[in-house]
C-alpha positions as CSV (number, residue, x, y, z in Angstrom):
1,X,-1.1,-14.1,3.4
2,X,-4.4,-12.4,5.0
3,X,-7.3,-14.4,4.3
4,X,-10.5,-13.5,5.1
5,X,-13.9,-14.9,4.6
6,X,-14.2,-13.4,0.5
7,X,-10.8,-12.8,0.2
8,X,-7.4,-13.6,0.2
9,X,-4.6,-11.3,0.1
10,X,-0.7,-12.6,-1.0
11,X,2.6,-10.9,-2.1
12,X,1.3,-11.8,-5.9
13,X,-1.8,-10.9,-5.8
14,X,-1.1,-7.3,-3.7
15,X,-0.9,-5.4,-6.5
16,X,-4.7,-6.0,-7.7
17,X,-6.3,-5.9,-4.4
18,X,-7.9,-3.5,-2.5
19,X,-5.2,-1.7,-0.1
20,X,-7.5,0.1,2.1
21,X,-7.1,-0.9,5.5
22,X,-4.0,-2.7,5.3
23,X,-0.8,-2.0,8.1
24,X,1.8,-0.3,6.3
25,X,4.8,1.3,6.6
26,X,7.5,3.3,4.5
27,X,10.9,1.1,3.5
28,X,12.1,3.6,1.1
29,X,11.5,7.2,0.0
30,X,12.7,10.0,-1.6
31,X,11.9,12.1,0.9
32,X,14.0,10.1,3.7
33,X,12.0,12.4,6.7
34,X,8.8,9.4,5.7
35,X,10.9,6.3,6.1
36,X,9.4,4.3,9.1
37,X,6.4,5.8,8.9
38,X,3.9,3.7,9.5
39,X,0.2,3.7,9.9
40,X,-3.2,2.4,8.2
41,X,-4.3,3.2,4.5
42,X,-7.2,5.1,4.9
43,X,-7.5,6.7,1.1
44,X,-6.0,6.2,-2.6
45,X,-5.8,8.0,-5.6
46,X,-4.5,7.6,-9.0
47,X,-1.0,9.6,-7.3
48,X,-1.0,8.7,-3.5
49,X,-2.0,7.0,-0.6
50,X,-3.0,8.2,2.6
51,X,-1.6,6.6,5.6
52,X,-3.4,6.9,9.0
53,X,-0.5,7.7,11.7
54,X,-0.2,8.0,15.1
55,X,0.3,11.6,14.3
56,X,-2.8,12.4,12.1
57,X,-3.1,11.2,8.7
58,X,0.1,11.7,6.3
59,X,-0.3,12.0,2.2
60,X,2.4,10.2,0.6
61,X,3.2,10.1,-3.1
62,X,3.2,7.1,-5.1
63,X,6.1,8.0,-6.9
64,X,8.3,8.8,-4.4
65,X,7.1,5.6,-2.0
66,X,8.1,1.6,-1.0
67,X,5.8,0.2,1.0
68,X,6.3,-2.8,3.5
69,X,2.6,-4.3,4.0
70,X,1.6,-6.6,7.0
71,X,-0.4,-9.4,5.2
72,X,-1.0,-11.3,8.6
73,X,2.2,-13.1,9.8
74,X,4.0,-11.8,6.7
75,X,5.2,-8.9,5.3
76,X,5.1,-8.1,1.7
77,X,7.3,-4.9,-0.5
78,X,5.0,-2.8,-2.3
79,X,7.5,-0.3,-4.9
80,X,4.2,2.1,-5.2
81,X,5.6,3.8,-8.6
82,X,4.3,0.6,-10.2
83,X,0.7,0.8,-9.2
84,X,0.0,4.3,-10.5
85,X,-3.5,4.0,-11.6
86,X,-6.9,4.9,-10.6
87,X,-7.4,1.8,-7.4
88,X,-10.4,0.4,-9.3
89,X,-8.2,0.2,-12.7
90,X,-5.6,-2.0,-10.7
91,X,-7.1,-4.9,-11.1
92,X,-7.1,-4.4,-15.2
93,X,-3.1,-4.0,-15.1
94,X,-2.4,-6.5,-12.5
95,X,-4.5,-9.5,-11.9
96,X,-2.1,-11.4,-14.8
């Protein structure tokens, strides 16, 4: 969980929220040269994420992309094909 003063973030509520700024990094892709990446998400689109690496930032598709997301102490799996909408139409699709 990553709780701040207006918010707080948990594995069943990661799909609705706002992923900008979270601690990511790649569990499983398509393209096996991005697993381990890892990095802060700096930008989304309806189609990818941006992470920001060590090595500048990296686009990655949201098809083609599982996400393991630091939420504090925890870690929570983010399969990214499943959140392929505009960010602010997320929270329409998944705040169930």
């Amino acid at each position: 969980m990553l709780q701040g003063k207006n918010y707080c973030i948990t594995r069943k509520n990661l799909k609705a929220h706002e992923l900008l700024g979270l601690e990511a990094t790649v569990a499983e892709s398509t393209d096996k040269s991005r697993v381990g990446m890892q990095g802060k998400i700096v930008n989304e689109t309806k189609n990818t994420l941006v992470l920001e690496t060590a090595h500048g930032e990296r686009s990655l598709p949201k098809r083609e992309v599982k996400l393991e997301i630091a939420l504090g102490d925890e870690k929570a799996s983010l399969d990214c094909s499943e959140i392929m909408q505009r960010p602010e139409d997320r929270v329409k699709y998944h705040a169930r």
